[in-house]
C-alpha positions in Angstrom: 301.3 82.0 30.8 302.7 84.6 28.4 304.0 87.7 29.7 305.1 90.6 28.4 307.8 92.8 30.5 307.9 95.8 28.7 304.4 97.9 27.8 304.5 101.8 27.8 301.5 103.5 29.4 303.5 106.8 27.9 306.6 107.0 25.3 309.0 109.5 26.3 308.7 110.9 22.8 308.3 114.6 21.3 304.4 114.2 21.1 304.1 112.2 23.9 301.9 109.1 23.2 299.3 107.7 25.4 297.7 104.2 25.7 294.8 103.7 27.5 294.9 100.5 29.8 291.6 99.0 28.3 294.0 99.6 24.7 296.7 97.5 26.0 294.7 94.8 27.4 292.4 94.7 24.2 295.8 94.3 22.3 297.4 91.7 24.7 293.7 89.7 24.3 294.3 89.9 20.5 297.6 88.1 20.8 297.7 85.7 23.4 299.4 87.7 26.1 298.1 87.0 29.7 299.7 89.8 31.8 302.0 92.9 30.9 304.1 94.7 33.3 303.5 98.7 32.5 305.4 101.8 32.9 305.1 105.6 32.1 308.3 107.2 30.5 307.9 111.4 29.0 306.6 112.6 32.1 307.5 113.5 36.4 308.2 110.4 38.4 305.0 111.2 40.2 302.9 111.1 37.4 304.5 107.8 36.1 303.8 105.9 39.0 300.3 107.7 39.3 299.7 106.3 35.8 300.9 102.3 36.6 299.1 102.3 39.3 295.6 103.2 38.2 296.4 100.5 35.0 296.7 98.3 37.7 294.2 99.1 39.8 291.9 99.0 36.6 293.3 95.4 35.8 294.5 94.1 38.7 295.3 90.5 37.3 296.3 91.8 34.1 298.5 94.8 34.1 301.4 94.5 36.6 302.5 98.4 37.6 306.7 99.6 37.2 308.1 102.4 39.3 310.4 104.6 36.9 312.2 107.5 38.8 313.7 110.9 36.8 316.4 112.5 38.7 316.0 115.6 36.2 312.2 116.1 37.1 
């Protein structure tokens, strides 16, 4: 099993880029990668763990959700 630990949902960047879960698990089907744990950064701690959470829930056995927490949000 290959997994990946690190997948953005959201970059914390200026124009704040979005991947759609069926994008990541297309891309992890393309290059062998069985699950991905997924996080949210660029955004309020609610709306990051809103965001891992539905990717989840949308691929339950494939996208494993990350709590991130912002003290300054």
């Amino acid at each position: 099993m290959i997994v990946d630990s690190h997948v953005h949902l959201k970059h914390g960047d200026v124009n704040r880029t979005e991947y759609r879960a069926e994008t990541i698990v297309y891309t992890m089907d393309t290059v062998g990668i069985d699950v991905s744990v997924v996080f949210a950064m660029g955004t309020s701690t609610n709306r990051s763990i809103e965001m891992a959470l539905e990717a989840h829930r949308r691929f339950p056995d494939r996208l494993i959700p990350y709590g991130l927490c912002y003290s300054k949000f």
